[in-house]
N, C-alpha and C positions, 0 to 999 in steps of 0.2 A: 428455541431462542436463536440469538446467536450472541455470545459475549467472548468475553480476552480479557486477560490480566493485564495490559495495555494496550495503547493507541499502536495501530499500522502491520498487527499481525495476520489482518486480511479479512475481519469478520463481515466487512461491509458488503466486499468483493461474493463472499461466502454466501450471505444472507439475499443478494439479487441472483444470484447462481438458484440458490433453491427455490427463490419467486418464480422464476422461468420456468423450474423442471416440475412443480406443485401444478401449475397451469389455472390453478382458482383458488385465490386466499385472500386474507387484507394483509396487508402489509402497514409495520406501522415501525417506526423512526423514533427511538426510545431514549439515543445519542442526542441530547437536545442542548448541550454545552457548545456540541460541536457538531451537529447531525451533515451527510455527507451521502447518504444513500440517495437522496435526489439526484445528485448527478448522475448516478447510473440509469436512474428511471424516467429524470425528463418530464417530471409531472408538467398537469396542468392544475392552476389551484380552481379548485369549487367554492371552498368559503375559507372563509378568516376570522379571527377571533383574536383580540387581545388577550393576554393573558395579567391578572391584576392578581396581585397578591400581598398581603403586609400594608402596612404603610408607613410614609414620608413626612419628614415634616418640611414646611415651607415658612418661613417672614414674609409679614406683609410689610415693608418699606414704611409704607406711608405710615401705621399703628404702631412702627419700631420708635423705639425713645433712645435705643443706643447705649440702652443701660449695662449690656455686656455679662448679662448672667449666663445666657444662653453658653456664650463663649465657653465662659469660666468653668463651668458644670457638666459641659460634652465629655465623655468618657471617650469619644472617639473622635474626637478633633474634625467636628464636621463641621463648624459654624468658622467661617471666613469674616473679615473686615477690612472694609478698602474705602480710604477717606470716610471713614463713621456709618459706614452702611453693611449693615451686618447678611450676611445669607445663608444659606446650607448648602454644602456640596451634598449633591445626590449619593456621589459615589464611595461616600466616608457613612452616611449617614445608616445606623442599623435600625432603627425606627423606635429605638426605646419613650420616644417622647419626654424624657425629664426636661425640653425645653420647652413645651408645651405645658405641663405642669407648673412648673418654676415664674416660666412671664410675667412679670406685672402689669403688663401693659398688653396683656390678649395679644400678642403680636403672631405668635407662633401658632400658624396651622397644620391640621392634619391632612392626607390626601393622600388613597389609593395608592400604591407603586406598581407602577405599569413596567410590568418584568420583560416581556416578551410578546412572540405571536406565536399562536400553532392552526394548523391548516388541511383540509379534507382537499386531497386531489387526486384526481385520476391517472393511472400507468397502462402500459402497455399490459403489465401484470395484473393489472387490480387496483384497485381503490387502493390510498396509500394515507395515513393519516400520520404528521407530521409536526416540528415545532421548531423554535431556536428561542433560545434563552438569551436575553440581551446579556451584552461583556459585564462583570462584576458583577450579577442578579444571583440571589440562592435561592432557594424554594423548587430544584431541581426536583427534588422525588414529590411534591406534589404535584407539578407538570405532569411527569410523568404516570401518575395515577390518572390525570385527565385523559391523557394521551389513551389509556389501557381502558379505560371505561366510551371512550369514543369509539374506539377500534372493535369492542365488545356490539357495541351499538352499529356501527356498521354493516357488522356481520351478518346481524339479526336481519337487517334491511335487507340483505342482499342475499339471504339463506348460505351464507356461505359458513363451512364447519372448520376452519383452518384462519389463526391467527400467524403471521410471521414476524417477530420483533427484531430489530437489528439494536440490542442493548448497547450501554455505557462499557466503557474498558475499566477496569477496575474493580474495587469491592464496596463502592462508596454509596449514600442514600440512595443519587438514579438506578444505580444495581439492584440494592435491595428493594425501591418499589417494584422494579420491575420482576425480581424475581418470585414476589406474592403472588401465587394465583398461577402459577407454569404451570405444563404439564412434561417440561424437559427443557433443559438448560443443552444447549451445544458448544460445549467452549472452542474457542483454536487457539492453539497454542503452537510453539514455533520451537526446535531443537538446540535449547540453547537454557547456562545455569539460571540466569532471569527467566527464561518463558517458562523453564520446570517451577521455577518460584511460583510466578505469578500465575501459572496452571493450579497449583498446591491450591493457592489464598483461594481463587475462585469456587474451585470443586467444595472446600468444606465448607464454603457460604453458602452453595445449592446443596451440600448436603442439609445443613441446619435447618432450612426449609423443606429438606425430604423431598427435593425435587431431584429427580433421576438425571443423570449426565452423560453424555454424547463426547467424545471428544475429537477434534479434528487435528491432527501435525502436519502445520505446513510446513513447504520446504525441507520436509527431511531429510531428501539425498544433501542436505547443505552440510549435516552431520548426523551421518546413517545409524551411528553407537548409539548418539544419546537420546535419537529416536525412538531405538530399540528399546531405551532403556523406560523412555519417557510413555511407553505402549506397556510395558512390562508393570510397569508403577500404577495404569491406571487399571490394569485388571484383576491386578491385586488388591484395590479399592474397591472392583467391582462396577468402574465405570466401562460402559462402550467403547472401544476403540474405532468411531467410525472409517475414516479411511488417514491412508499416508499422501498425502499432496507432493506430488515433484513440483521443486523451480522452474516458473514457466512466464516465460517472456508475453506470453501472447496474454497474460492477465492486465498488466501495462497496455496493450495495445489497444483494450478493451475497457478496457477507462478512459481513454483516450477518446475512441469515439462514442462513447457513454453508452458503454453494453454489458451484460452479465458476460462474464465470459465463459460459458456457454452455450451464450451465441453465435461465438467461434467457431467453426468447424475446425479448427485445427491445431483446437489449445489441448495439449497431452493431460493438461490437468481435468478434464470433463469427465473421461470415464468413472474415474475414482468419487468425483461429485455426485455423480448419477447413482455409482453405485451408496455413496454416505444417504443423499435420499432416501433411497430405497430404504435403507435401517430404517430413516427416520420414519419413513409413513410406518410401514411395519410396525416397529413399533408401539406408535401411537393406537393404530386400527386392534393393538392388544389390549389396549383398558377397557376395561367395561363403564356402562356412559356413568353409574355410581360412581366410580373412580375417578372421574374426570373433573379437573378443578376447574369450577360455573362461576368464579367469580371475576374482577374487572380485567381482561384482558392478560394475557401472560406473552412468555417470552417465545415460547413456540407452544401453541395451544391450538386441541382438536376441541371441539364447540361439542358439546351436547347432542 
């Protein structure tokens, strides 16, 4: 995989780092609230796809009478009036239809809700399959099973044995789609009393799923104790301690000009990435192909 018990501890930066040092994988954008791994890769889009999910209700104006049930009977205060013309805000609206029900006058239609886009493009790395979720839309962990069955399908096209996912921050449905069907979960977590938390939440959610864990500490010379301590805590669980990340300016730099940094020759942080890979394929190259979960796409997945 790659996940975090929040936004900005670096999984993004992490996750184009191991695209670069893999050298042949799909790469797929799992973050779909708020996906950001394209700027480091710079795609180009191949295809497009709306994504439609649930539905909407709409008034038709002209077959409205103004009767004001619609109003009266929203649980969620979606139906507007302005000068006797009645609508539906999109962004209120949860699609129960009880105004669609309720109309006497047919007035209230149903119609698709057009959530989002998600997107097959190509990187420097690999094939990259992608998405964003429009602002206020939910149906996030059904995207993202799109997303893991595309990415599955890609694979196949392209003989390639190695999925890379840049997961959601948190423990929330995107999480758990995403974490169906892994073959290892790489968390990062960062040296501090929230990132121990939110390292905690995460690993027992990849446990529940009996998906194995990786974990990475960034910036731990920022506080070397509770590194220690946060390396101490995961081996005692029985998780990986992949490597200790130093503070390293030259990761900024490389965002900047939208590169793994990696790319950098001269970011101190690379050795220790190379070597967390290195676990990672290891590892993976240890399951035998029975073992290996063949179903839609996972968070860091060796293909069959």
């Amino acid at each position: 995989m790659v996940l975090s018990g929040k936004g900005g501890t670096g999984k993004t930066s992490i996750t184009a780092a191991f695209a670069h040092l893999a050298r042949k994988s799909i790469l797929c954008d799992l973050d779909v609230d708020a996906p950001d791994l394209h700027i480091l890769l710079q795609p180009s889009i191949l295809e497009t796809q709306d994504f439609v999910s649930g539905e909407e209700a709409r008034i038709d104006a002209e077959a409205c009478t103004g009767c004001g049930i619609c109003r009266d009977r929203c649980a969620f205060d979606a139906v507007t009036e302005q000068d006797g013309v009645f609508a539906i805000d999109p962004l209120r609206c949860e699609g129960c239809m009880v105004c669609l029900a309720l109309c006497p006058a047919g007035a209230v239609i149903s119609e698709p809700r057009h959530c989002g886009v998600r997107h097959l493009s190509s990187t420097r790395f690999g094939p990259l399959v992608h998405a964003r979720l429009f602002p206020g839309q939910e149906n996030s962990g059904r995207l993202v099973a799109l997303l893991r069955a595309q990415a599955r399908e890609v694979a196949a096209a392209h003989c390639c044995g190695l999925i890379l996912s840049d997961g959601s921050p948190g423990i929330g449905c995107p999480v758990i789609s995403s974490l169906t069907g892994a073959d290892m979960a790489v968390i990062v977590s960062e040296p501090t009393p929230s990132g121990r938390h939110d390292l905690e939440r995460v690993a027992a959610l990849s446990g529940h799923f009996r998906i194995p864990v990786g974990v990475i500490i960034n910036k731990y010379d920022l506080n070397p104790q509770a590194a220690l301590e946060m390396g101490a805590w995961c081996r005692g669980q029985g998780h990986r301690v992949l490597a200790h990340l130093p503070f390293d300016e030259t990761v900024v730099q490389a965002m900047l000009q939208g590169k793994a940094v990696t790319e950098c020759a001269a970011a101190a942080i690379t050795p220790p990435l190379v070597d967390a890979w290195e676990h990672v394929e290891s590892f993976l190259k240890t399951l035998p192909p029975a073992a290996r979960n063949t179903r839609s796409g996972g968070l860091l997945e060796r293909m069959s």
